[in-house]
PDB file of N, CA, C and O in Angstrom:
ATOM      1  N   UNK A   1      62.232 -34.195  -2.888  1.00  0.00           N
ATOM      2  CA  UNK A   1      61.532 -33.110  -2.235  1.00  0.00           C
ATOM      3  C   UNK A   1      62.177 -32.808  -0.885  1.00  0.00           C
ATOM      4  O   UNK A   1      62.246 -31.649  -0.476  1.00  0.00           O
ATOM      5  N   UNK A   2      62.626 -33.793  -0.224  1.00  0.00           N
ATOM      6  CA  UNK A   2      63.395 -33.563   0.928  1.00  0.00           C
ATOM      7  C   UNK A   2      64.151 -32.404   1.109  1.00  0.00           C
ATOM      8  O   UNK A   2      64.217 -31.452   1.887  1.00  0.00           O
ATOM      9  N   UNK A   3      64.892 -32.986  -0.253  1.00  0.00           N
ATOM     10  CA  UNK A   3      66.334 -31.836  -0.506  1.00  0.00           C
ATOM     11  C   UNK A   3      65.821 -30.900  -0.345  1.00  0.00           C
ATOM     12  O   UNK A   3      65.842 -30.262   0.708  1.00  0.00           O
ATOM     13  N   UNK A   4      65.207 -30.582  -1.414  1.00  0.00           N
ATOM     14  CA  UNK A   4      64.891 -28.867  -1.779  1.00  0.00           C
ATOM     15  C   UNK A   4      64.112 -28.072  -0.553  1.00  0.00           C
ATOM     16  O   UNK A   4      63.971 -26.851  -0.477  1.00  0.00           O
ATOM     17  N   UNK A   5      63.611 -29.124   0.444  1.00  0.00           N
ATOM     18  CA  UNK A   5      62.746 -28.159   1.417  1.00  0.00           C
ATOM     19  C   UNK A   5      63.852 -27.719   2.876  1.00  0.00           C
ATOM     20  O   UNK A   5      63.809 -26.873   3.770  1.00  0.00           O
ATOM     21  N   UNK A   6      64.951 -29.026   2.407  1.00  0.00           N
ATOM     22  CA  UNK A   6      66.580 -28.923   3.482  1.00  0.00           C
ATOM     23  C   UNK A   6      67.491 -27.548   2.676  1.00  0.00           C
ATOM     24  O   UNK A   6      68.470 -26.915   3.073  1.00  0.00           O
ATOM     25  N   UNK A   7      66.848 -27.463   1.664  1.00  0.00           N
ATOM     26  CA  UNK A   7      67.753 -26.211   1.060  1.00  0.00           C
ATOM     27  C   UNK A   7      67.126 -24.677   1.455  1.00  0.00           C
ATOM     28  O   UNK A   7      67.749 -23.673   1.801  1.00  0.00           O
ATOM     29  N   UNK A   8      65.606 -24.876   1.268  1.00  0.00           N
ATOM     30  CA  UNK A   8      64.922 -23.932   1.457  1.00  0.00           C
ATOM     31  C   UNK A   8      64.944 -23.327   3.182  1.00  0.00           C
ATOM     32  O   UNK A   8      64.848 -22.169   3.590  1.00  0.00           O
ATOM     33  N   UNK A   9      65.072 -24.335   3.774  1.00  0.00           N
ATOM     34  CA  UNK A   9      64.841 -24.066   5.390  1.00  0.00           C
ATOM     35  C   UNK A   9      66.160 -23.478   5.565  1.00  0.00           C
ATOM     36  O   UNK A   9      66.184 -22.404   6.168  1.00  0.00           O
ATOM     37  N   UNK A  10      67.854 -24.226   4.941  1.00  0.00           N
ATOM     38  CA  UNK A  10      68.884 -23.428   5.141  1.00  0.00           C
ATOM     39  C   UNK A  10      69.337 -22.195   4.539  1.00  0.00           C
ATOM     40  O   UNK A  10      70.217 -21.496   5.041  1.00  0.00           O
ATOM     41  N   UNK A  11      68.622 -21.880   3.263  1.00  0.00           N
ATOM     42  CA  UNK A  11      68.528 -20.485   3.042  1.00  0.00           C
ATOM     43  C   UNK A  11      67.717 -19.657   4.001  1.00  0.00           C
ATOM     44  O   UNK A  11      68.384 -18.835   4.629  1.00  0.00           O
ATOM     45  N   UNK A  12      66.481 -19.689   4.244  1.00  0.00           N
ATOM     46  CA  UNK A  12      65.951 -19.072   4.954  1.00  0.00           C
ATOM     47  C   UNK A  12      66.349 -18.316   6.521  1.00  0.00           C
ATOM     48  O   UNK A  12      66.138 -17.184   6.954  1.00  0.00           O
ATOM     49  N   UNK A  13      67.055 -19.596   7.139  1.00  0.00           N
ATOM     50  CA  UNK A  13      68.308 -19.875   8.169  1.00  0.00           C
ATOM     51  C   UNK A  13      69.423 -18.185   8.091  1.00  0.00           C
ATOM     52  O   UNK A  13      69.581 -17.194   8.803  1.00  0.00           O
ATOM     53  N   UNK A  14      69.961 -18.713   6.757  1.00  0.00           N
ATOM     54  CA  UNK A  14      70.831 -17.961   6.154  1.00  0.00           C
ATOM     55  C   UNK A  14      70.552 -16.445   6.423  1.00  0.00           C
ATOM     56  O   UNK A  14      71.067 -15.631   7.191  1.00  0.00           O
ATOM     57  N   UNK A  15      69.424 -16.365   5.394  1.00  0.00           N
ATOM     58  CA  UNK A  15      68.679 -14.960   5.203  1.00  0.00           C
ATOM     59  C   UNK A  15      68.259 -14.645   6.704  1.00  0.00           C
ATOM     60  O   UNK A  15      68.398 -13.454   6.982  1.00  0.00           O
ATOM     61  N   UNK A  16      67.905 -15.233   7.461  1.00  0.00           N
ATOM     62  CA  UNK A  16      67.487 -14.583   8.932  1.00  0.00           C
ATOM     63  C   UNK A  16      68.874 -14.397   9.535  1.00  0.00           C
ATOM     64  O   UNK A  16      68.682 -13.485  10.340  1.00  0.00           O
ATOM     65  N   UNK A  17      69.857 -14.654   9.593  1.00  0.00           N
ATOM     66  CA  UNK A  17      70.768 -14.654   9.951  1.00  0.00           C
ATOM     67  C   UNK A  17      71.686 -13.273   9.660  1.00  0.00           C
ATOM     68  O   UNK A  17      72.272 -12.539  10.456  1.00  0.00           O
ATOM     69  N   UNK A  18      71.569 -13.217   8.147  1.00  0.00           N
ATOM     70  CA  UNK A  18      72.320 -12.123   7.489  1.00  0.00           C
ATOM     71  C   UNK A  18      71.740 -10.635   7.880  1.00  0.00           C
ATOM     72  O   UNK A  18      72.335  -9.601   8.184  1.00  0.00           O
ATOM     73  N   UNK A  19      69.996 -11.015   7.717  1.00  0.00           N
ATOM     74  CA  UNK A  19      69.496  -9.677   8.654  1.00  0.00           C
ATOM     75  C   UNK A  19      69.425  -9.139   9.782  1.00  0.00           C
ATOM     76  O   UNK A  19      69.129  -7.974  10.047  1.00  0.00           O
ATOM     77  N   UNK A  20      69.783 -10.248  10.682  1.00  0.00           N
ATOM     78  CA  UNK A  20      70.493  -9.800  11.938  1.00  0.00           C
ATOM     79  C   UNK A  20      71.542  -9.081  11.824  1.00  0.00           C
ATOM     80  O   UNK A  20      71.568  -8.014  12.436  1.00  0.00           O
ATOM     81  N   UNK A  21      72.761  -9.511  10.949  1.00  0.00           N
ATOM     82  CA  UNK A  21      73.884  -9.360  10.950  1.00  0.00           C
ATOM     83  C   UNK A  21      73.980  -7.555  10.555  1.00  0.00           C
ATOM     84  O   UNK A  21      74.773  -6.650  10.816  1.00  0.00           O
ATOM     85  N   UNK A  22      72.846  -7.670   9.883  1.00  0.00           N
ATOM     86  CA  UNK A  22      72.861  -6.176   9.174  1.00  0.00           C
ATOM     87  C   UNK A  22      71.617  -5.192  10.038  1.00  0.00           C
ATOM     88  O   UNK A  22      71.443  -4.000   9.785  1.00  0.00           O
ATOM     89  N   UNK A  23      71.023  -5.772  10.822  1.00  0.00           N
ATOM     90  CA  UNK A  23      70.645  -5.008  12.037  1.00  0.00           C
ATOM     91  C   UNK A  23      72.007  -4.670  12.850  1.00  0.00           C
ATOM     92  O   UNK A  23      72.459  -3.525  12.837  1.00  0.00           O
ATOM     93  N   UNK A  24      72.476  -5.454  13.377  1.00  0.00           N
ATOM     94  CA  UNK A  24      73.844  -5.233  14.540  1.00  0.00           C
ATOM     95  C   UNK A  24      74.164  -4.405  14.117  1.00  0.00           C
ATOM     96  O   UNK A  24      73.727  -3.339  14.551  1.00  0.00           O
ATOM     97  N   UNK A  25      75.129  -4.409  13.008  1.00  0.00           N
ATOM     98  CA  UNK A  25      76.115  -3.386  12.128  1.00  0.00           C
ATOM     99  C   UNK A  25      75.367  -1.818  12.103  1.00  0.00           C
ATOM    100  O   UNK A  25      75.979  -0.770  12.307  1.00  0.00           O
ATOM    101  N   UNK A  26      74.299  -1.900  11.884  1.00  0.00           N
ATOM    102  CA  UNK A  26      73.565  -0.335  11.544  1.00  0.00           C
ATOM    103  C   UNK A  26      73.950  -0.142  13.091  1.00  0.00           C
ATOM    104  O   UNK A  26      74.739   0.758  13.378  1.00  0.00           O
ATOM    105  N   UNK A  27      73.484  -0.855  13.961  1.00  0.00           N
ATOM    106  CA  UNK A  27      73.398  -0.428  15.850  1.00  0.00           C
ATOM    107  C   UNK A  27      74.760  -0.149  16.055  1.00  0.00           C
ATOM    108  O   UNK A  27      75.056   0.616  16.973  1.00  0.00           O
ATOM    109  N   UNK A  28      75.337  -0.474  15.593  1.00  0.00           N
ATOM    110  CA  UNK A  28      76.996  -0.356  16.073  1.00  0.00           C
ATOM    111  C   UNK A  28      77.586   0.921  15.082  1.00  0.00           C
ATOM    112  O   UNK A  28      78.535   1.648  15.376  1.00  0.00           O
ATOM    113  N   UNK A  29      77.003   0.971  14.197  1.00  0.00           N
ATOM    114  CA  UNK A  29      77.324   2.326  13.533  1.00  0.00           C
ATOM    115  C   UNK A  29      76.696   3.747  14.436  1.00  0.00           C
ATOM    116  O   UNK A  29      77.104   4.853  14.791  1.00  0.00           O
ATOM    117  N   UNK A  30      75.622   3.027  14.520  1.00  0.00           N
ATOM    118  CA  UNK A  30      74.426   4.605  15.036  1.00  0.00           C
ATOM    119  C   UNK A  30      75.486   4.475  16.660  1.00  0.00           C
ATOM    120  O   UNK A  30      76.344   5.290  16.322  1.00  0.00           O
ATOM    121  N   UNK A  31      75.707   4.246  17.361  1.00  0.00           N
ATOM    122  CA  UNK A  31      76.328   4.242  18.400  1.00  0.00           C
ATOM    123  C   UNK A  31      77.612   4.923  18.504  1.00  0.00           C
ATOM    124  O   UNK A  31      77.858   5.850  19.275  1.00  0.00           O
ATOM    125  N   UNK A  32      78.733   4.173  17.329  1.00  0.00           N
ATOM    126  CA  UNK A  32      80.063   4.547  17.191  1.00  0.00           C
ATOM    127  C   UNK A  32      79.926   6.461  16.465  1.00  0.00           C
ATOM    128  O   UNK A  32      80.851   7.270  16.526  1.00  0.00           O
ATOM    129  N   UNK A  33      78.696   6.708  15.918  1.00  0.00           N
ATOM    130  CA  UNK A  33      78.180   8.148  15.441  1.00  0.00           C
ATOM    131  C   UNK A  33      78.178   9.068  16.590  1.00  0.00           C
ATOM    132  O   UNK A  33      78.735  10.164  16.653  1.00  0.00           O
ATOM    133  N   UNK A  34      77.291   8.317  17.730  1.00  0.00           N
ATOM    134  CA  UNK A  34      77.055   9.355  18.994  1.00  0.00           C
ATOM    135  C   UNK A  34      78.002   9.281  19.478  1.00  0.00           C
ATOM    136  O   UNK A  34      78.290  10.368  19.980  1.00  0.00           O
ATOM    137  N   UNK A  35      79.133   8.145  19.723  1.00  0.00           N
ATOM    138  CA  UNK A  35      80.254   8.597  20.605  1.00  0.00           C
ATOM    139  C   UNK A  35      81.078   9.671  19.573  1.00  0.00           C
ATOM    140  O   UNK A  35      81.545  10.622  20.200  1.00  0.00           O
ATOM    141  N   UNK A  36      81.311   9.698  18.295  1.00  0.00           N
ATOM    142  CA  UNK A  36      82.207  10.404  17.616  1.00  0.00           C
ATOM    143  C   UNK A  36      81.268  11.877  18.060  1.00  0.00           C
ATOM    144  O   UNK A  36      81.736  12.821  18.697  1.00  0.00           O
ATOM    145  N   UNK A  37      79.869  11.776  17.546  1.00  0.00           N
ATOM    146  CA  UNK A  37      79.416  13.613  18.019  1.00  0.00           C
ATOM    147  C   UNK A  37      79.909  13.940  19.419  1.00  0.00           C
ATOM    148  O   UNK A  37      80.603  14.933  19.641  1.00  0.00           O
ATOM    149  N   UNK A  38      79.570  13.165  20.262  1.00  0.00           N
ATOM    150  CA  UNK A  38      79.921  13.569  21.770  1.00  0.00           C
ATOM    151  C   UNK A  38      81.745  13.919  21.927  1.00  0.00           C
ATOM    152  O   UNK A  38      82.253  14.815  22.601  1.00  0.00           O
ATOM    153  N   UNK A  39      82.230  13.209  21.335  1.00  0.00           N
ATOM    154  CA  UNK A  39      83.835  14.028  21.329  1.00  0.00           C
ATOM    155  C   UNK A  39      84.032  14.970  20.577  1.00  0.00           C
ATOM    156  O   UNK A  39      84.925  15.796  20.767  1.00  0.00           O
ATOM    157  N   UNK A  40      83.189  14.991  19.562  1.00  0.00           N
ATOM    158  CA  UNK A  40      83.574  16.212  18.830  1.00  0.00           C
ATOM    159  C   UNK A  40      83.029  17.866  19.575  1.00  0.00           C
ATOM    160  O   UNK A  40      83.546  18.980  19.494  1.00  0.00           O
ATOM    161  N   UNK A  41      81.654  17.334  20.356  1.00  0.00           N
ATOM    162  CA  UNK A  41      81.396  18.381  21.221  1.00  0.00           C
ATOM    163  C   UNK A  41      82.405  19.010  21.871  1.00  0.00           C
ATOM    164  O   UNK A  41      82.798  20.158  21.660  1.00  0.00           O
ATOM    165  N   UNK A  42      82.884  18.107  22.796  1.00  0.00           N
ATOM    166  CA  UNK A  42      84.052  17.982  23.835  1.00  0.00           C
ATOM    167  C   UNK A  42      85.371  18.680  23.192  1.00  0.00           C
ATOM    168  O   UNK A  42      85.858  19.710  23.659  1.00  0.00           O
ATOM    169  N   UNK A  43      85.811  18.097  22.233  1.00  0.00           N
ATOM    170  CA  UNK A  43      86.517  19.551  21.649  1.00  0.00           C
ATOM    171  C   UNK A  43      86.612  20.513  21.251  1.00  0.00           C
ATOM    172  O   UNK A  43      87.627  21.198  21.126  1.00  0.00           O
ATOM    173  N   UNK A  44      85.037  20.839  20.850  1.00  0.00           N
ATOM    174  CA  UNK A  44      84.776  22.305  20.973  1.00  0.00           C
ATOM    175  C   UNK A  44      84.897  23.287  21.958  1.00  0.00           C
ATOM    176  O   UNK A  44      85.064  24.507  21.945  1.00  0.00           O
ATOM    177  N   UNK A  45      84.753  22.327  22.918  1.00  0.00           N
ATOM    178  CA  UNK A  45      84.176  23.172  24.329  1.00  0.00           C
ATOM    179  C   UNK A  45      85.625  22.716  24.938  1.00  0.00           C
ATOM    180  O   UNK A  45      85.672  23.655  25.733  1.00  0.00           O
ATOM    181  N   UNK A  46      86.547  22.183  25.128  1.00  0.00           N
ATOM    182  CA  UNK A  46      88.856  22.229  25.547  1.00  0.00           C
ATOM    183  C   UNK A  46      88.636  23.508  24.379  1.00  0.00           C
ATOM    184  O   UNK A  46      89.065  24.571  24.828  1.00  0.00           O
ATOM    185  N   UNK A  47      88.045  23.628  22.942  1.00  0.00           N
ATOM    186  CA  UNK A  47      88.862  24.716  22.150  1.00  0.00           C
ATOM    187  C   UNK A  47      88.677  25.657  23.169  1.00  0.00           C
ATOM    188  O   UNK A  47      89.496  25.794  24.077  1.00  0.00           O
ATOM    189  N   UNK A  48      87.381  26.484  23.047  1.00  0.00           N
ATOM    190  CA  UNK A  48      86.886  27.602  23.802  1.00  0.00           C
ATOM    191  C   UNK A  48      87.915  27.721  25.098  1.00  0.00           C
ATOM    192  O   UNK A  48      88.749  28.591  25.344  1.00  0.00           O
ATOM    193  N   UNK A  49      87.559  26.558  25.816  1.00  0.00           N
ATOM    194  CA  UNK A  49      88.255  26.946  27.698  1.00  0.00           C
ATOM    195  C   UNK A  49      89.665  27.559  26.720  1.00  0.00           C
ATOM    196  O   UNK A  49      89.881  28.771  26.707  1.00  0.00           O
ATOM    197  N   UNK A  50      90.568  26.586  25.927  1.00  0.00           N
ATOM    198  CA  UNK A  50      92.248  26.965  25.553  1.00  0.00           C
ATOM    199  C   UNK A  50      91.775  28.166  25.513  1.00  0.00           C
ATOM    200  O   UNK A  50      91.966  28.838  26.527  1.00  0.00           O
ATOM    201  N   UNK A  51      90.861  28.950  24.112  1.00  0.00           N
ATOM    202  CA  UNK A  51      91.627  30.140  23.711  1.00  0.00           C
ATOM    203  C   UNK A  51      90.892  31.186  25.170  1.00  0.00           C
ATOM    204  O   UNK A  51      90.639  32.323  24.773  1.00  0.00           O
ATOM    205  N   UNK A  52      90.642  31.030  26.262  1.00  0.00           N
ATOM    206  CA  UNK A  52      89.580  31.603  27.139  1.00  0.00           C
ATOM    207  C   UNK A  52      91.414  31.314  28.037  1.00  0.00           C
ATOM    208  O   UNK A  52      91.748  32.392  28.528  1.00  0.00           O
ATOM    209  N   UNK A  53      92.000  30.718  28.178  1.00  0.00           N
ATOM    210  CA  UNK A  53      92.895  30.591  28.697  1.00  0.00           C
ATOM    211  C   UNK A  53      94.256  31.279  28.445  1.00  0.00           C
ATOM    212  O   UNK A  53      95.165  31.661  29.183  1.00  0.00           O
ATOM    213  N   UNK A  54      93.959  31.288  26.610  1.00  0.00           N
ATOM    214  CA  UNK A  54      95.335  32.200  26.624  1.00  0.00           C
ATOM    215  C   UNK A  54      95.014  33.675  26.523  1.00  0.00           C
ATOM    216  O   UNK A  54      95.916  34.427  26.890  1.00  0.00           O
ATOM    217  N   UNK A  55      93.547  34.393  25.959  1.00  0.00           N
ATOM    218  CA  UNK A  55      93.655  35.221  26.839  1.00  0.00           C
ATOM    219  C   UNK A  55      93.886  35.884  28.258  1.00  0.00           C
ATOM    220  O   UNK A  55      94.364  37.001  28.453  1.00  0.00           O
ATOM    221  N   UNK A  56      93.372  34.805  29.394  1.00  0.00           N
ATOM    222  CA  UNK A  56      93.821  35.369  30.078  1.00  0.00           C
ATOM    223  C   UNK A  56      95.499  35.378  30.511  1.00  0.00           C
ATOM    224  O   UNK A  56      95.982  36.373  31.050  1.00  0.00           O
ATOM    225  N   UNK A  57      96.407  34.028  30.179  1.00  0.00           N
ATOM    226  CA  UNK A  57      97.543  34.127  30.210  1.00  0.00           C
ATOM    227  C   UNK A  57      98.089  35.205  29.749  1.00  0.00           C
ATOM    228  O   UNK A  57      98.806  35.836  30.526  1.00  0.00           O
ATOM    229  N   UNK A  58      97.883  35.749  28.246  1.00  0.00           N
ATOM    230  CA  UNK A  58      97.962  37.568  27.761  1.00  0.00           C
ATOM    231  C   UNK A  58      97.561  38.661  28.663  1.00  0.00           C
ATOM    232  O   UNK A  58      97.930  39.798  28.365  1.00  0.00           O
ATOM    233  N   UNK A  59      96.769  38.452  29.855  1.00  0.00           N
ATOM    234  CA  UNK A  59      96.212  39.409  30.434  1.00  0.00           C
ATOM    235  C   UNK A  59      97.271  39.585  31.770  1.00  0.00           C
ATOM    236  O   UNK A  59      97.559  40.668  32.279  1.00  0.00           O
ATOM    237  N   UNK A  60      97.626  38.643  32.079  1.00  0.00           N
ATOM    238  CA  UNK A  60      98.595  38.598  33.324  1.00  0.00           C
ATOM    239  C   UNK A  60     100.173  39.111  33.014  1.00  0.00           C
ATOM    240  O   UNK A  60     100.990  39.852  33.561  1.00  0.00           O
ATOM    241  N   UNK A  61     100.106  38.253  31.782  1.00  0.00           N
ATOM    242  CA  UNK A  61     101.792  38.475  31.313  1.00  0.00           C
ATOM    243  C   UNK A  61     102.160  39.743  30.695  1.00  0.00           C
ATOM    244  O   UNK A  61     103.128  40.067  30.008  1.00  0.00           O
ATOM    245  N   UNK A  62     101.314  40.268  31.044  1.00  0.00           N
ATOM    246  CA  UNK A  62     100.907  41.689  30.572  1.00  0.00           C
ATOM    247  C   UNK A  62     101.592  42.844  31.347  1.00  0.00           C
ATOM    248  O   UNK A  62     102.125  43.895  30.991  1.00  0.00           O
ATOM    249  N   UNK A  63     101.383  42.267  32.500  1.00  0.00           N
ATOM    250  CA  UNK A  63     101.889  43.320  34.176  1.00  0.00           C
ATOM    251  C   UNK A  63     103.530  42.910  34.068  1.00  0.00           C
ATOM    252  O   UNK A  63     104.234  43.911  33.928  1.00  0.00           O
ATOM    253  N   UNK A  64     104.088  41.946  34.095  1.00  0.00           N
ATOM    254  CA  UNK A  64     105.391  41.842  33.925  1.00  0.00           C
ATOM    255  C   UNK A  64     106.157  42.158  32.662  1.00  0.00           C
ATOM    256  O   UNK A  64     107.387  42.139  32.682  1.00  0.00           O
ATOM    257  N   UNK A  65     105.366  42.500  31.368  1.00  0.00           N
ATOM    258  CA  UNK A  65     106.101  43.128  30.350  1.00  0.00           C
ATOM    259  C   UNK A  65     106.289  44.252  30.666  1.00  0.00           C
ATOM    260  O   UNK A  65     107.512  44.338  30.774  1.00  0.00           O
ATOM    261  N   UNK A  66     105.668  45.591  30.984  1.00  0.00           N
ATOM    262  CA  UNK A  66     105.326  46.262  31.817  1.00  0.00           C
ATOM    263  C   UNK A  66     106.164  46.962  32.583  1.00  0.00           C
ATOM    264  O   UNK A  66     106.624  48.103  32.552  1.00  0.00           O
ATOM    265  N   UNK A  67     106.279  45.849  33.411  1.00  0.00           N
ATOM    266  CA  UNK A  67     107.106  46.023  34.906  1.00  0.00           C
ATOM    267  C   UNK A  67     108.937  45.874  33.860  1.00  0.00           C
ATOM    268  O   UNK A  67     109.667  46.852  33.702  1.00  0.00           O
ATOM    269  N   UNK A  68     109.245  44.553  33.361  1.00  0.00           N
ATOM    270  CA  UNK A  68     110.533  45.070  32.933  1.00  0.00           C
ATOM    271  C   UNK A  68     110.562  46.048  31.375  1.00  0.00           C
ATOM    272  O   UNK A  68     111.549  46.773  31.252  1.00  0.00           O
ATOM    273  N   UNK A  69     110.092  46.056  30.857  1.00  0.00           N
ATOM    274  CA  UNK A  69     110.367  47.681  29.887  1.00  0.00           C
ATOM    275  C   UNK A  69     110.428  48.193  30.706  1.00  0.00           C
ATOM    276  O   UNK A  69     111.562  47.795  30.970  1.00  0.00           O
ATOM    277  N   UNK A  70     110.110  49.107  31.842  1.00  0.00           N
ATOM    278  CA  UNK A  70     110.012  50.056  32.896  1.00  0.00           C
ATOM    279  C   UNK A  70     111.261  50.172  33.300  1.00  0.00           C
ATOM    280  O   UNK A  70     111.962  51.183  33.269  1.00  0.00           O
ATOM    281  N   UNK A  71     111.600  48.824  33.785  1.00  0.00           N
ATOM    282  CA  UNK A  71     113.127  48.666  34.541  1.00  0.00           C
ATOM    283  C   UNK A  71     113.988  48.716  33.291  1.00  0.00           C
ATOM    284  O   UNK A  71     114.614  49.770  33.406  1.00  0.00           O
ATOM    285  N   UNK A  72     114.344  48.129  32.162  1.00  0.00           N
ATOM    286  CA  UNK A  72     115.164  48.166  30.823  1.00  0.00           C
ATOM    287  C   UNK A  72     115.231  49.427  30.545  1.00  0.00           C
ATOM    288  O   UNK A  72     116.265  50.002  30.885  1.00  0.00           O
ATOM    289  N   UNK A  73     114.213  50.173  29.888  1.00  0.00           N
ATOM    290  CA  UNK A  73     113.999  51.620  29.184  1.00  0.00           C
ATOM    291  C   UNK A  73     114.340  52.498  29.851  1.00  0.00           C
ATOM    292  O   UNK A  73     115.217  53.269  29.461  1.00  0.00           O
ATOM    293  N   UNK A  74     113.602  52.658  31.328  1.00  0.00           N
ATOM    294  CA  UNK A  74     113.589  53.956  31.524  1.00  0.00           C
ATOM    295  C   UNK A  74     114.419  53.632  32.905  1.00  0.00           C
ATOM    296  O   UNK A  74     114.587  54.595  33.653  1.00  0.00           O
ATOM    297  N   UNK A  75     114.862  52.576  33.240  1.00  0.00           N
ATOM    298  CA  UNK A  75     115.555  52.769  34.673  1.00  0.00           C
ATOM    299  C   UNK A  75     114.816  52.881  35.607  1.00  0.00           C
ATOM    300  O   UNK A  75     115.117  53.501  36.627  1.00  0.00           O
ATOM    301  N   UNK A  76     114.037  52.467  35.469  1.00  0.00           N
ATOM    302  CA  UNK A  76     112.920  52.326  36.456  1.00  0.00           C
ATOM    303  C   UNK A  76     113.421  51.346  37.891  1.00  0.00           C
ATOM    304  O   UNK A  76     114.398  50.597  37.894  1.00  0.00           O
ATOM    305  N   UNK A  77     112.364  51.608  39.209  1.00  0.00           N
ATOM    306  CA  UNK A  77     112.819  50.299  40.150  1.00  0.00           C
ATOM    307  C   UNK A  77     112.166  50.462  40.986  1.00  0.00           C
ATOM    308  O   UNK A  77     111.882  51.623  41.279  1.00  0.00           O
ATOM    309  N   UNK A  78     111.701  49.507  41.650  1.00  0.00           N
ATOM    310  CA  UNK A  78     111.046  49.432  43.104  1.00  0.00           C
ATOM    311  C   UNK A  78     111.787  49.992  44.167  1.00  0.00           C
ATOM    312  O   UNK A  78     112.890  49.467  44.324  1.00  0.00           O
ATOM    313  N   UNK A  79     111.379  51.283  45.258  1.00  0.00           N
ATOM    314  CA  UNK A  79     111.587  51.979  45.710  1.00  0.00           C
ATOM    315  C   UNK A  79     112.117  50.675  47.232  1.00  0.00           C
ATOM    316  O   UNK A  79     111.454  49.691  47.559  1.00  0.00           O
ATOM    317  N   UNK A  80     113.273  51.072  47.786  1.00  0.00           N
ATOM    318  CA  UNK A  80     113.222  50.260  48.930  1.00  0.00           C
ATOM    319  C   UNK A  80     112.703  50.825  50.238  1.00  0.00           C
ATOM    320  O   UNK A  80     112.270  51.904  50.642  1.00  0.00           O
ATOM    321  N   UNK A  81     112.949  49.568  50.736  1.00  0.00           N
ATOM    322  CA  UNK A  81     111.830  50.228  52.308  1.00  0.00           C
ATOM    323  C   UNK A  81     112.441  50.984  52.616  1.00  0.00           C
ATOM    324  O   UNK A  81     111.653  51.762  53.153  1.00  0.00           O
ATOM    325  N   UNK A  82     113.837  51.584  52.721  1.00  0.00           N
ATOM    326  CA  UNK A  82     114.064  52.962  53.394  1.00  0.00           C
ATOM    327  C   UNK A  82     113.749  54.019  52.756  1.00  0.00           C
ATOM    328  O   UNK A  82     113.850  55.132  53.272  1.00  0.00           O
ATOM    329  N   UNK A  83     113.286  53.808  51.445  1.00  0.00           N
ATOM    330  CA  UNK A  83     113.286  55.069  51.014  1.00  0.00           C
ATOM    331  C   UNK A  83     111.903  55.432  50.695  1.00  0.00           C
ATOM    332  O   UNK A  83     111.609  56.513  50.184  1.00  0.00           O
ATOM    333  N   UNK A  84     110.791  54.236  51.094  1.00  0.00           N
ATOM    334  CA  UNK A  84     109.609  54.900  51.315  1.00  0.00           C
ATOM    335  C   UNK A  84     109.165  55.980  52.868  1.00  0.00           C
ATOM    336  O   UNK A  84     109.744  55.839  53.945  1.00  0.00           O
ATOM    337  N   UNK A  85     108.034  57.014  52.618  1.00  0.00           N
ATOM    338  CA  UNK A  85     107.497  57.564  53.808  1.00  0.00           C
ATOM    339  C   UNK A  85     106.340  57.197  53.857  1.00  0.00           C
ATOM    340  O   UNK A  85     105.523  57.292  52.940  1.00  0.00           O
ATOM    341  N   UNK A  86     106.207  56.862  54.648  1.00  0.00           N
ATOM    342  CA  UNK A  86     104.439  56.345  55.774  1.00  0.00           C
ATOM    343  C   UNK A  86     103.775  57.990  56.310  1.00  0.00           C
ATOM    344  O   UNK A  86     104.274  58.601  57.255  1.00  0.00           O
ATOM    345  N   UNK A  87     102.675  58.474  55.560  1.00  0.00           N
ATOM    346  CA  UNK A  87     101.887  59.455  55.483  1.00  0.00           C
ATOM    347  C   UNK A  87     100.288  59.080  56.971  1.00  0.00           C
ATOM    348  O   UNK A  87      99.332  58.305  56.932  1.00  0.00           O
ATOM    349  N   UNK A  88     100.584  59.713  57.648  1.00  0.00           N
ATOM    350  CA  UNK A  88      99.388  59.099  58.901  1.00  0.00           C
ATOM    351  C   UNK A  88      99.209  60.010  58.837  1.00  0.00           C
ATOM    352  O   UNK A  88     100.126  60.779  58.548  1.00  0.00           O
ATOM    353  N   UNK A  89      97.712  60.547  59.103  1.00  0.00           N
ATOM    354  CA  UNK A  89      96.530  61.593  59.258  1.00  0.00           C
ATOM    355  C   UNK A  89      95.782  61.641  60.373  1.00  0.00           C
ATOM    356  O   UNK A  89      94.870  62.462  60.469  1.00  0.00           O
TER     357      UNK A  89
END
């Protein structure tokens, strides 16, 4: 009878043990979940700023396409200071 109640107490041992083991694991899952949602947020929101960025990079680089077609095509050029006139009223 010894035995079997030294067997019973180390299963039991066992079994409390293993359900810990399988508490932890769920906690460490549910955790390693929120950090994966929270980065995945986070790259939603770098996507947005990027494409919020290369529009405006398109919006700037815009004035210097602009400016040389002007000068290429048509011969265009910035007038020099002598050859502007100062208009006073």
């Amino acid at each position: 009878m010894n035995n079997a109640m030294t067997l019973v107490a180390f299963l039991a041992a066992l079994n409390f043990c293993t359900a810990v083991g399988v508490v932890y694991i769920k906690y460490l899952s549910r955790q390693s979940y929120t950090e994966v949602s929270r980065s995945q947020q986070e790259i939603d929101r770098l996507q947005v700023q990027w494409s919020q960025l290369q529009i405006e990079e398109g919006t700037f680089s815009e004035h210097g396409r602009v400016e040389r077609t002007a000068r290429d095509r048509l011969g265009m050029a910035l007038p020099e200071l002598e050859d502007t006139v100062m208009i006073i009223r």
